[in-house]
C-alpha positions in Angstrom: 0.0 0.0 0.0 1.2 3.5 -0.7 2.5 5.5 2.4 0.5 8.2 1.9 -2.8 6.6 1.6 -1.9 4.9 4.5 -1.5 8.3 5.9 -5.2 9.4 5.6 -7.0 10.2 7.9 -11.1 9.9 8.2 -12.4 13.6 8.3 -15.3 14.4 10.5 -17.8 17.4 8.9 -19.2 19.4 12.5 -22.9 17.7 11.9 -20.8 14.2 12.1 -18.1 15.4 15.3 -21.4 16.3 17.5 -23.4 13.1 16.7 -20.1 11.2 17.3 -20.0 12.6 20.7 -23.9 13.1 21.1 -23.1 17.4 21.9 -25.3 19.8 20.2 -23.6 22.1 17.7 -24.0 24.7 20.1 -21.7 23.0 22.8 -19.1 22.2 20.3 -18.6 26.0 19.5 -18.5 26.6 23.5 -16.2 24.8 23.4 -14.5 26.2 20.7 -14.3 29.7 22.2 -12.8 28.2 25.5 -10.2 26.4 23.8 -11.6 22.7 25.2 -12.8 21.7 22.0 -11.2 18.7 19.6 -8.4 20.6 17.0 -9.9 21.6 13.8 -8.9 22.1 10.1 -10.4 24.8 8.6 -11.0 24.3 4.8 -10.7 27.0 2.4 -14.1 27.1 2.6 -14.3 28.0 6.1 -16.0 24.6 6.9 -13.8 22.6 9.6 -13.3 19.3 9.5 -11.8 17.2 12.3 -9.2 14.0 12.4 -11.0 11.0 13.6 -7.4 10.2 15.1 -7.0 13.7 16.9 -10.6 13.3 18.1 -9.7 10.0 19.8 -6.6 11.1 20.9 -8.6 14.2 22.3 -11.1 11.8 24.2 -8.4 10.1 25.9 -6.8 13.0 27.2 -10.0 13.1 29.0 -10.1 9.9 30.6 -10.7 10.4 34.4 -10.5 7.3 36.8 -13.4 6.2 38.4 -13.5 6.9 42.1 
C-alpha cells in the first residue's frame, strides 16, 4: 500500500463530530471559544473538519479514573 494513503485520515464534517459525541452544535462551539474543543482544520471554505485520530486522541486526554 502507498505510504501516503496509509496516511489518511477519516475527516469528521461538524454535523458528524457532534453526533459522534452526542453534543449539540452549540456545545461544540463553546467549546471552541474556551479552547476545550477537539483541533480543527479549517477548509478554504471556512467549513472545519476534524481528524477522527485527533478526536480520539482528544477523548483520551480526557479519561478520568473512576473513584
Amino acid at each position: 500500500m502507498n505510504d501516503n494513503v496509509a496516511r489518511l485520515d477519516t475527516l469528521l464534517s461538524t454535523p458528524e463530530l457532534c453526533d459522534f459525541l452526542g453534543i449539540s452544535r452549540d456545545t461544540l462551539y463553546e467549546w471552541r471559544e474556551i479552547n476545550t474543543a477537539p483541533p480543527a482544520i479549517k477548509l478554504p471554505n471556512g467549513h472545519l473538519r476534524f481528524a477522527l485520530s485527533a478526536v480520539r486522541e482528544w477523548l483520551n486526554g480526557r479519561q478520568e479514573r473512576a473513584a
